[in-house]
N, CA, C and O of each residue as an XYZ file, in Angstrom:
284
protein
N      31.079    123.352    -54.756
C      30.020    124.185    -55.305
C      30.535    125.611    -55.478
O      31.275    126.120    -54.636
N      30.142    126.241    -56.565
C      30.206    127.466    -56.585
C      29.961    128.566    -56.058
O      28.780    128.775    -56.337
N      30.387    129.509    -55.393
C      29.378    130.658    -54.883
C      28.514    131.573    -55.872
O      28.881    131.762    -57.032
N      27.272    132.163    -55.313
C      27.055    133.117    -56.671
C      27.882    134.119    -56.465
O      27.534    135.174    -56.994
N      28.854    134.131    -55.874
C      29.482    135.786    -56.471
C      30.498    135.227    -57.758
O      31.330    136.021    -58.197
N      30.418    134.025    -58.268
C      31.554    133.555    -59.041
C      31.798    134.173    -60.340
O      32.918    134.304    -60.835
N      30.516    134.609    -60.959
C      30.719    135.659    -62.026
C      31.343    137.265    -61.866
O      32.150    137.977    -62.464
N      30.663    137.338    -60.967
C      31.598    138.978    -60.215
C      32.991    138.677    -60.183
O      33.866    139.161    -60.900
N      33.096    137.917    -59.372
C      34.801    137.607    -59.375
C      35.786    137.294    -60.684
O      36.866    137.760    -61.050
N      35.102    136.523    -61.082
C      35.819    135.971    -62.602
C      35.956    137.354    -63.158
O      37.079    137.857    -63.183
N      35.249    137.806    -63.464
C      35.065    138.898    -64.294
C      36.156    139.927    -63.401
O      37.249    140.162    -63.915
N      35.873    140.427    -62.275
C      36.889    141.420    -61.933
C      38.092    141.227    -61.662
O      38.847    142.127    -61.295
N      38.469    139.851    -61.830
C      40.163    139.260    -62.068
C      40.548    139.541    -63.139
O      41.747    139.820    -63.131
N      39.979    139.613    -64.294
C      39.901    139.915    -65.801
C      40.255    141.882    -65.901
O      41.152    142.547    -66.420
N      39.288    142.144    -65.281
C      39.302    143.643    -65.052
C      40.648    143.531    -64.666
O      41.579    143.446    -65.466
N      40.773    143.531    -63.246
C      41.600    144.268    -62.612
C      43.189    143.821    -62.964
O      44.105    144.366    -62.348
N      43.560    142.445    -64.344
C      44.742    141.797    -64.936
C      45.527    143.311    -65.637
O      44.869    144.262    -66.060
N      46.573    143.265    -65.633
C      47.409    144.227    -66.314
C      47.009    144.149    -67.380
O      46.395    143.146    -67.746
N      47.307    145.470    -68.400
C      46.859    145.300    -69.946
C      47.754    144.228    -70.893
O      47.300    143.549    -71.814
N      49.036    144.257    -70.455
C      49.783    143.218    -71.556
C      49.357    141.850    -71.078
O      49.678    140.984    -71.892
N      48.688    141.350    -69.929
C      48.633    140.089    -69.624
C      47.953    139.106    -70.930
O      46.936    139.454    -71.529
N      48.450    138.272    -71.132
C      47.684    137.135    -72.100
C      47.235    135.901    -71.361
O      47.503    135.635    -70.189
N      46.302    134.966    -72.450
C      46.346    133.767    -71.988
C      47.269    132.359    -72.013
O      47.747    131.965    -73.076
N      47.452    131.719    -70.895
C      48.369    130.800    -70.872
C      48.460    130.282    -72.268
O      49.515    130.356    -72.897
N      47.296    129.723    -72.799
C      46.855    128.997    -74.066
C      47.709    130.083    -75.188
O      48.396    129.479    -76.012
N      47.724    131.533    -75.280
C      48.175    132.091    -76.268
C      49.794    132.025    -76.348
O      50.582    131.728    -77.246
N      49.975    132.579    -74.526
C      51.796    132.363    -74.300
C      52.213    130.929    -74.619
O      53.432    130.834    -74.759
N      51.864    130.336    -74.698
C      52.046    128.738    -74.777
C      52.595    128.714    -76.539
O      53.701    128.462    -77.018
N      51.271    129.095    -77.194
C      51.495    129.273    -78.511
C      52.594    130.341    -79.141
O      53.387    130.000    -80.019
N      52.554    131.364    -78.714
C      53.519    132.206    -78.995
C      55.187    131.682    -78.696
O      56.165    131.982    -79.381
N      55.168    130.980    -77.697
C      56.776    130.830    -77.377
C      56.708    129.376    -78.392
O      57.832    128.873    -78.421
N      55.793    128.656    -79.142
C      56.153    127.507    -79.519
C      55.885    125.806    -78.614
O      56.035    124.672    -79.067
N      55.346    126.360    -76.895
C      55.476    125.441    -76.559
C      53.890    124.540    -76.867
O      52.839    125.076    -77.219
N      54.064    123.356    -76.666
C      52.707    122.873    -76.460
C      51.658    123.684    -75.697
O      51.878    124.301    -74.655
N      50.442    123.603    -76.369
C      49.320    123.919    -75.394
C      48.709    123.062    -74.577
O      48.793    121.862    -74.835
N      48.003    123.489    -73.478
C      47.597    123.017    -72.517
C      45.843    122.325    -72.993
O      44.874    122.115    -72.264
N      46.000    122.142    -74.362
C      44.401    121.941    -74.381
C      43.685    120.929    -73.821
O      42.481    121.125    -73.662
N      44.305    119.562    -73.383
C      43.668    118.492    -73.179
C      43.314    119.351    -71.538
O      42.182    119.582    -71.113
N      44.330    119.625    -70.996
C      43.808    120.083    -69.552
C      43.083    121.189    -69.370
O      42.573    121.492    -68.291
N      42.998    121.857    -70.427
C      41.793    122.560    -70.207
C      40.785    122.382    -70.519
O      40.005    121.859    -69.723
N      40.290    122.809    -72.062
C      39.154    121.997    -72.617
C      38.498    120.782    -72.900
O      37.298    120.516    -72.969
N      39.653    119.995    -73.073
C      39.898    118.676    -73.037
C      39.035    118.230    -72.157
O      37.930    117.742    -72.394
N      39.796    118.481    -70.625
C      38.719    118.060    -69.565
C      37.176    118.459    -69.657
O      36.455    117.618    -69.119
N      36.440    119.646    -70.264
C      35.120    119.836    -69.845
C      34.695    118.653    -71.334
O      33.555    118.192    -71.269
N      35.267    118.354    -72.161
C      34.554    117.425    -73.159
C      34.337    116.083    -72.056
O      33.248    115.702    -71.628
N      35.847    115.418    -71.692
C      35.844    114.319    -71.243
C      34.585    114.152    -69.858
O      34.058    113.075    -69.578
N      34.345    115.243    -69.259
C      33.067    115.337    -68.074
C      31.934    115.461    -68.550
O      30.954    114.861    -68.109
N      31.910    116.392    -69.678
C      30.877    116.692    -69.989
C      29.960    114.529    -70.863
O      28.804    114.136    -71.026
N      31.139    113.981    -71.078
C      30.717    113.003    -71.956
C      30.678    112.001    -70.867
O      30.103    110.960    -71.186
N      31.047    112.041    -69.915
C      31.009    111.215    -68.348
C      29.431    111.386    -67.943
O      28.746    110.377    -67.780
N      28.953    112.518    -67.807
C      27.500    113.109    -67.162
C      26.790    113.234    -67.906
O      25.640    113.412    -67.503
N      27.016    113.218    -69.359
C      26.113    113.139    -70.625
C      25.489    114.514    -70.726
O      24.274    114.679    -70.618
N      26.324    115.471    -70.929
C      26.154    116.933    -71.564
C      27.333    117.287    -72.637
O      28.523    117.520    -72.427
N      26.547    117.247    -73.942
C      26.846    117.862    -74.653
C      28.065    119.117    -74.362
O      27.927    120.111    -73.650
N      28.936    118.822    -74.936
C      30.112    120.187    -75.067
C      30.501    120.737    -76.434
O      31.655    121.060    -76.718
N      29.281    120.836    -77.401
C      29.873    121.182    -79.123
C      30.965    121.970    -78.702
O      32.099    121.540    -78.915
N      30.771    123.271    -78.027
C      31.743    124.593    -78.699
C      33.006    123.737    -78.294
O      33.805    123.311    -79.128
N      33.145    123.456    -76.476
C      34.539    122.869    -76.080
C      35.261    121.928    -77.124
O      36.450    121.906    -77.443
N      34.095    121.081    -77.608
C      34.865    119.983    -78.482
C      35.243    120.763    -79.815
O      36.100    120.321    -80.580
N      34.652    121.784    -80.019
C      35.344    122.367    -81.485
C      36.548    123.238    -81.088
O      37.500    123.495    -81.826
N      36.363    123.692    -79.720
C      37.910    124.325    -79.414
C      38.507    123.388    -79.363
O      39.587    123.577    -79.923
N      38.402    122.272    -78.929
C      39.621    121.319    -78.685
C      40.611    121.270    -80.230
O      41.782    121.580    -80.451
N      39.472    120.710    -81.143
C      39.953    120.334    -82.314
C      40.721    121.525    -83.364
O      41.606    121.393    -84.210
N      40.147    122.420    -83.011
C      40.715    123.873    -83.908
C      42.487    124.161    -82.991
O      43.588    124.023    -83.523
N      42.253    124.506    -81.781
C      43.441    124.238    -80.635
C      44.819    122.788    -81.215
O      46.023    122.944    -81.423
N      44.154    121.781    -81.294
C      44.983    120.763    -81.553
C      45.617    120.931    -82.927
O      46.709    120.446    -83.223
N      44.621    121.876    -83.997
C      44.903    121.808    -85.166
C      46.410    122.586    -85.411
O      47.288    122.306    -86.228
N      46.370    123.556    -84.494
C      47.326    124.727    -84.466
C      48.407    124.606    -83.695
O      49.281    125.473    -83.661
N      48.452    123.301    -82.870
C      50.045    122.750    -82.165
C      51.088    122.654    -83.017
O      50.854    122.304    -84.174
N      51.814    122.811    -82.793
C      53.449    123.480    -83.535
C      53.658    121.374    -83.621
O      53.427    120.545    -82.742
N      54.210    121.166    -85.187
C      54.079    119.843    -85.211
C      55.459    119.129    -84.168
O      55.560    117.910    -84.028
């Protein structure tokens, strides 16, 4: 379970990240390597379709993400 401070936190890891820091998903793309999409987004489609909640946006990141993998 989550705590409620989980938005505070998320958020001030974000804050307090160096300015050049990126996301794995972007460094991934930038150096050419595969992205990590199935393990990231991937997974909240595949749960979300396990527990029967809807994931439009995740499933359209997935597909836009997959679209843009280096062939």
């Amino acid at each position: 379970m989550l705590g409620d401070d989980v938005i505070e936190r998320t958020i001030a890891t974000y804050r307090d990240a160096s300015a050049d820091s990126i996301n794995s998903l972007h460094a991934d793309r930038l150096a050419g390597r595969p992205m990590e999409v199935d393990a990231r987004n991937g997974a909240v489609v595949r749960f979300g379709k396990k527990h029967g909640i809807a994931t439009p946006l995740n499933k359209a990141v997935v597909a836009l993400l997959e679209a843009a993998q280096p062939p």
